[in-house]
N, C-alpha and C positions, 0 to 999 in steps of 0.2 A: 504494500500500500504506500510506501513511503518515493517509491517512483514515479508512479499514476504518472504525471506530467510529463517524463522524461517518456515513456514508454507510448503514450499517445503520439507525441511528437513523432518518434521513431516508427510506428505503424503508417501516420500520414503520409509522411514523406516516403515512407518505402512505396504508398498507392500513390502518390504524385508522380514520385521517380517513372513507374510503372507506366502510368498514362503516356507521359513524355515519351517514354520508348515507345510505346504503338503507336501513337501520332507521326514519330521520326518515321520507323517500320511501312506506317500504311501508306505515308507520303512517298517514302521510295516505292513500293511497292506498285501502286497507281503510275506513278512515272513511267516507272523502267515499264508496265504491262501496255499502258497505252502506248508512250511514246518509241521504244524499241519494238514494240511488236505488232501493234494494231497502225501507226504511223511510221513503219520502218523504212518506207521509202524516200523519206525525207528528214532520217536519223543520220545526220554527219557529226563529224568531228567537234564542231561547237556544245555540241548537246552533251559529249564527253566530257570536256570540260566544265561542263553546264551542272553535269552531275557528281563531277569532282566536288567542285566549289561550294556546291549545298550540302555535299558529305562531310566536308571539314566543317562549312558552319554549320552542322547541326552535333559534331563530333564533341569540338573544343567547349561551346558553352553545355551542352551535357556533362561532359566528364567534370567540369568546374562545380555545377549544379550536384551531379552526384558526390565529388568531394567534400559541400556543405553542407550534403543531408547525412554523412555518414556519421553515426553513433558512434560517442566515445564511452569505453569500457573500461573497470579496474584489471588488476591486475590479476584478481582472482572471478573475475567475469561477468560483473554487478555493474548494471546499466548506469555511469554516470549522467551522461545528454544525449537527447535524444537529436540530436543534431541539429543544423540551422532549422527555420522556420522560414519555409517553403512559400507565404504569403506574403512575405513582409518586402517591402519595396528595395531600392536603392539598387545595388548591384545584380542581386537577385531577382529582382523585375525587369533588369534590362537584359539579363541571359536569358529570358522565359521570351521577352520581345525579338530576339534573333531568333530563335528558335521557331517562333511564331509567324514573323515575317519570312522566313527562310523558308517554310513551309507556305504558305501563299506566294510566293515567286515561283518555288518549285512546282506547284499546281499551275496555277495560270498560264506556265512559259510552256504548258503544254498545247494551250490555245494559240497566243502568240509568244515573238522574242521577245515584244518591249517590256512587257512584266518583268523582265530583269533592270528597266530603269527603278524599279521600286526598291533592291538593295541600296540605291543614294540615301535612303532614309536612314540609315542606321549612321555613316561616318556622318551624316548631316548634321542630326542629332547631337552626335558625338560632340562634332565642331561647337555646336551650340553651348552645351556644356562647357565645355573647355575658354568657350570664349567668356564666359561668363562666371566662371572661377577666376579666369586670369585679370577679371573686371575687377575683381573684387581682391583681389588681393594686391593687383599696382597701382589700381587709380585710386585705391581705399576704401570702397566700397558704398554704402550707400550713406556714410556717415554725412558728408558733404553736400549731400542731392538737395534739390531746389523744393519744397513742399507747396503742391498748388492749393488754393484756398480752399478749393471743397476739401479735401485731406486733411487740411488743416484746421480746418471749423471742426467737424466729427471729432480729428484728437482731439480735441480742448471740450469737445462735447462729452465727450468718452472718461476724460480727466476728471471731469465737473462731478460725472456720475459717481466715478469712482470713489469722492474725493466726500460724496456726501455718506451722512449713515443710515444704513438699511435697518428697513423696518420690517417686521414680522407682523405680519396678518392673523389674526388668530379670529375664529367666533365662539362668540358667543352663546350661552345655550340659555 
């Protein structure tokens, strides 16, 4: 009983893990049936590469995902953590976004090629990020920024509230 948490953790993530691979699975699976076999007469050498490309990205953020959901154990085999949590954003939401857009490219490019302009989403993204760490960390961040008046009415409005004393409602019987 004294692990409940840790072991819950540890069953989710094994059925997330799980999902993720039949998704990878069914998405190659569909590919390679339509596109090499029901469309083979216009399966060249790009499509190879096509499915290279989607095999690494669906490989590298998996294997990273699988290394944050792996449970850690004592020494004598007594479930410490149940590993990351599988829900939670940040790094882990954006390996689930490759994974996810990686899978919609690789469906769609079976209709057409340009569906491979949709991988620009992810270093785009990226950029964006990065641009706006590197904002905040040389220009100084938002300490300095201009406050327009609607903004700045609300704070002082927000302050005022703040600043009074709350009162409890009670009734009377």
């Amino acid at each position: 009983m004294a692990n409940q948490g840790a072991k819950k953790r540890k069953e989710e993530n094994k059925k997330h893990m799980t999902m993720l691979l039949r998704l990878i699975v069914a998405s190659n699976v569909i590919y390679v049936l339509v596109r090499m076999i029901i469309f083979h007469s216009t399966f060249t050498w790009k499509h190879w590469i096509g499915l290279l490309v989607t095999s690494v990205a669906y490989i590298v953020p998996y294997l990273q995902l699988a290394n944050m959901a792996k449970p850690t154990f004592s020494d004598d085999g007594e479930l410490l953590d149940g590993g990351y949590d599988m829900t939670t954003g940040g790094v882990c939401g954006y390996l689930h976004d490759v994974i996810y857009i990686t899978c919609f490219v690789q469906l769609m490019s079976i209709i057409s090629g340009k569906f491979w302009w949709t991988y620009l989403v992810i270093p785009a993204f990226g950029a964006y990020k990065v641009s706006g760490l590197l904002k905040g960390t040389f220009l100084g961040g938002s300490e300095g920024a201009v406050e327009d008046e609607k903004s700045r009415k609300k704070r002082e409005k927000m302050e005022k509230k703040a600043s009074r004393g709350k009162f409890i409602k009670t009734r009377n019987r």
